[in-house]
Steps between C-alpha positions, in 0.01 A plus 500: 500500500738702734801519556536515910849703616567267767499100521314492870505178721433479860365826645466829403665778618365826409816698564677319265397583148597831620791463625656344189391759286700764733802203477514466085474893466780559757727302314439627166583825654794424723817659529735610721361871513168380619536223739232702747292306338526151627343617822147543305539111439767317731398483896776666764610132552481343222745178408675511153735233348613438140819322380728750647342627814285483757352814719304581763309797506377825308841657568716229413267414165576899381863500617520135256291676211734751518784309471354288193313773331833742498611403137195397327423695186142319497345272622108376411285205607274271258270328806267191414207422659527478880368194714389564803409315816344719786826723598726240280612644115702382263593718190734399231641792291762585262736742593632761227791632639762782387793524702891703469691179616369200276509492172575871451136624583355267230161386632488136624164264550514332815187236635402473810206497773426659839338337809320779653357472859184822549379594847248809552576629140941473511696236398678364828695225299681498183713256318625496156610226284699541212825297303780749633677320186262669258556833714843492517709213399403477161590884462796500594781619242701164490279256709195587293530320164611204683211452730267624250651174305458289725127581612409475087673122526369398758127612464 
């Protein structure tokens, strides 16, 4: 028996499988010297939103990766098994992230998925998911232990 790389329902889109491969490598090589390279995967128009933005367009996507790429030390992806539904993905991942401003460049593990949209070989939509808490809040000098407390009581 075989392991299949993508959960399929609905129908297929050939442009896809593609397409995602170009996505995880991009952002396992990602950083702000190199951000050319989301034009070999993102279309001129494409929408983008996670927890702290949203953007419209190639330009505005690089101008935002530059922005949140500027103080990362590292930053590495861990993707599961995508599921796909004609144009439709989903992709969970686990983000391992380096960066100067939280928790003094020690590398943090965040979760997370993306809701990928591919037309004619680019993704046209994007959205992330992710617990900004586990990005940020819980990293933070003071706030940190606390919240980190209180998300081990209550779960």
């Amino acid at each position: 028996m075989s392991t299949a790389s993508a959960i399929e329902v609905g129908t297929r889109n050939s442009a896809v499988p593609a397409t995602l491969d170009r996505f995880r490598e991009l952002f396992n090589e990602l950083d702000a010297g190199n951000l050319n390279k989301l034009a070999s995967v993102y279309s001129e128009n494409v929408r983008f939103e996670d927890p702290f933005s949203s953007v419209d367009g190639l330009d505005q996507l690089t101008h935002y990766f530059a922005g949140a790429y500027g103080n990362v030390l590292s930053c590495h992806f861990e993707f599961g098994e995508p599921v796909v539904n004609g144009e439709n993905v989903g992709i969970s991942w686990v983000m391992h992230l380096r960066h100067k401003r939280i928790r003094r460049g020690r590398e943090i593990l965040v979760d997370g998925m993306s809701r990928l949209v591919i037309r004619d070989g680019k993704v046209t939509q994007h959205r992330d998911y992710f617990d900004i808490g586990q990005l940020l809040y819980e990293n933070l000098p003071l706030l940190g232990p606390i919240i980190r407390w209180i998300r081990k009581q209550a779960g």
